[in-house]
C-alpha positions in Angstrom: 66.8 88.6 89.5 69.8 90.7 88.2 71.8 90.5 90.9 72.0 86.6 91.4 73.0 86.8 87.4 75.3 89.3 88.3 76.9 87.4 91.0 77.2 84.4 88.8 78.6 86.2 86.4 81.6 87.0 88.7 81.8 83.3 90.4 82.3 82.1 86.7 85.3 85.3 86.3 86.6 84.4 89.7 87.0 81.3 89.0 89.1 82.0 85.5 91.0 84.2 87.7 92.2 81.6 89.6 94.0 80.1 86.4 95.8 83.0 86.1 97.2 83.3 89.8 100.8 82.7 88.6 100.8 86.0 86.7 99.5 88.3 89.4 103.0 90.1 88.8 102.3 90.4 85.4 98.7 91.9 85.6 99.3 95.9 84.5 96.6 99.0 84.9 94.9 100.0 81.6 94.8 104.1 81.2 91.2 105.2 80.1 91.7 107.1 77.0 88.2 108.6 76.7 86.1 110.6 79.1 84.3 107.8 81.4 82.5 109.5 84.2 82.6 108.1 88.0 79.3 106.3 89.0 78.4 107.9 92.2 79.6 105.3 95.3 77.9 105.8 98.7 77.8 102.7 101.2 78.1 102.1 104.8 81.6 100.8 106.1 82.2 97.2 107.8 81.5 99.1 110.7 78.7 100.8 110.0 79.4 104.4 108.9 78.4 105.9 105.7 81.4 106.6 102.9 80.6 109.1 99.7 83.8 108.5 97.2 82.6 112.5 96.3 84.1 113.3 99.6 87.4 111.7 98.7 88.5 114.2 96.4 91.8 116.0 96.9 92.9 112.1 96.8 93.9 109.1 94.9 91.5 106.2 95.2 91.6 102.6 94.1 88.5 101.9 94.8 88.0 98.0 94.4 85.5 95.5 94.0 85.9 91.9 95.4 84.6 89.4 97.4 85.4 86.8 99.9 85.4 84.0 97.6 88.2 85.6 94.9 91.3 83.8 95.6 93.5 86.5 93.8 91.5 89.3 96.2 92.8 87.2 99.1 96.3 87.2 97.5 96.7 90.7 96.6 95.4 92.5 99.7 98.9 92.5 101.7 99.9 94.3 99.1 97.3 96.9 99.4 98.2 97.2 103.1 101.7 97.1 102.1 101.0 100.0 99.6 99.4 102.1 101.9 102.5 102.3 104.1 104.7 103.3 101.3 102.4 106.1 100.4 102.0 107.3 103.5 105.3 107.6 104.6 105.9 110.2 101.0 102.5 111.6 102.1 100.6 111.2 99.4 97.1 111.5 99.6 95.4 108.1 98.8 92.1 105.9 99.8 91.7 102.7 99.4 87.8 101.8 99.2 86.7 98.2 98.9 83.3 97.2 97.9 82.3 93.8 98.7 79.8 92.1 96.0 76.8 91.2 98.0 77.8 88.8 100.9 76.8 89.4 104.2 78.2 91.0 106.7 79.1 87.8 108.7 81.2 86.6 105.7 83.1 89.7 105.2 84.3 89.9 109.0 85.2 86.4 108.8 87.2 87.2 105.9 88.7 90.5 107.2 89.5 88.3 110.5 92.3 86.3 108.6 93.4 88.7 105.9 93.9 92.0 108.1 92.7 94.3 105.3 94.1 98.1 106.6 91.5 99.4 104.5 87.8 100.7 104.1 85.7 98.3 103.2 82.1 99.0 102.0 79.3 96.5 101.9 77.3 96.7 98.5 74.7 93.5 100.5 72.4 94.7 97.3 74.9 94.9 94.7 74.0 97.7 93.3 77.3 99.5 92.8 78.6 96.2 91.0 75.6 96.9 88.0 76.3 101.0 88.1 80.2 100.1 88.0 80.1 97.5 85.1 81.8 95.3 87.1 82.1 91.9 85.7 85.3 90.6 87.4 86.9 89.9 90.8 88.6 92.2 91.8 87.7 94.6 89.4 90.0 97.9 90.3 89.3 101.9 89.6 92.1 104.6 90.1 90.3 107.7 90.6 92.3 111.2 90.3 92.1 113.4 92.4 89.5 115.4 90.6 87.1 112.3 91.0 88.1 111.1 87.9 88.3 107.1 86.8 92.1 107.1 85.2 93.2 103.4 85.0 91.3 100.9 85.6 92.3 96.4 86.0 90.1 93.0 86.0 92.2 90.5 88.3 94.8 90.7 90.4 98.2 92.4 91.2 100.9 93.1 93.3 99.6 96.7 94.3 102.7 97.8 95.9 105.2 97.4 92.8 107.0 100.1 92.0 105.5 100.6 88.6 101.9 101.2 90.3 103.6 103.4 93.2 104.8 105.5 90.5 101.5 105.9 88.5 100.0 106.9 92.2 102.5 109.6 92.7 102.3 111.1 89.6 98.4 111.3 89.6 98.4 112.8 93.2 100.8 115.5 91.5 97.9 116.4 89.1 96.5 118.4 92.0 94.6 121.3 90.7 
């Protein structure tokens, strides 16, 4: 089944990841060059509602991919909450959307329970969105423009709220049409 392959594709990344938990500070976006297009996303919340990324434009959204069993997901999503605040408080229009790789819904609250995400979080049960995304990492992270674009993208983990990132943010949510 492609999925289970799938999924053990990103166990075996996960766990490489884990070797390289002392340079989540290092880890930096990569800018697409060429003109990649968007896969369409459209998933139901933790809670049960339905999210379209299309009707996130107008914003800036990382839109990630992880699971429960990434350490450097775990690690890096203060950060994310703590990158949220800063953007609010210059009001800058940004989403964070996080697909979780095929784990039940039990796991992910179990998860969410200890590490607070202040985030969406989709469920992708089927993982679907990890095949249509190339995803082959976790976390594997998308900045989308504001036009729905996909302008940086990174495979492991990072301190979201750097000032370097915050800036790349800013800038792209200044790109408004």
């Amino acid at each position: 089944m492609k999925v289970s392959v799938t999924i053990k594709k990103v166990l075996f990344t996960t766990l490489l990841s884990i070797f390289s938990l002392s340079t989540l500070h290092a880890a930096e976006l990569k800018k697409v060059e060429s003109e990649l297009i968007t896969p369409a996303l459209k998933l139901e919340t933790l809670d049960g509602k339905s999210l379209d990324l299309k009707d996130e434009m107008g914003k800036v959204v990382l839109v990630q991919f992880w699971a429960t069993y990434c350490t450097p997901c775990r690690v890096e999503m203060p950060s994310m909450n703590k990158l949220i605040k800063k953007l609010e408080a210059d009001k800058v229009p940004f989403k964070i959307i996080a697909v979780n790789m095929g784990e039940t819904k039990a796991e992910v609250e179990k998860f969410v329970d200890v590490v607070k995400p202040e985030f969406t979080i989709l469920m992708d049960s089927k993982g679907e969105n990890v095949q249509a995304w190339n995803v082959f990492a976790a976390p594997s992270n998308f900045i989308i423009d504001t036009k729905g674009k996909i302008r940086y993208t990174l495979y492991g983990g990072v301190e979201w709220d750097s000032d370097e990132i915050t800036k790349v943010i800013k800038d792209l949510a200044k790109e408004k049409s």
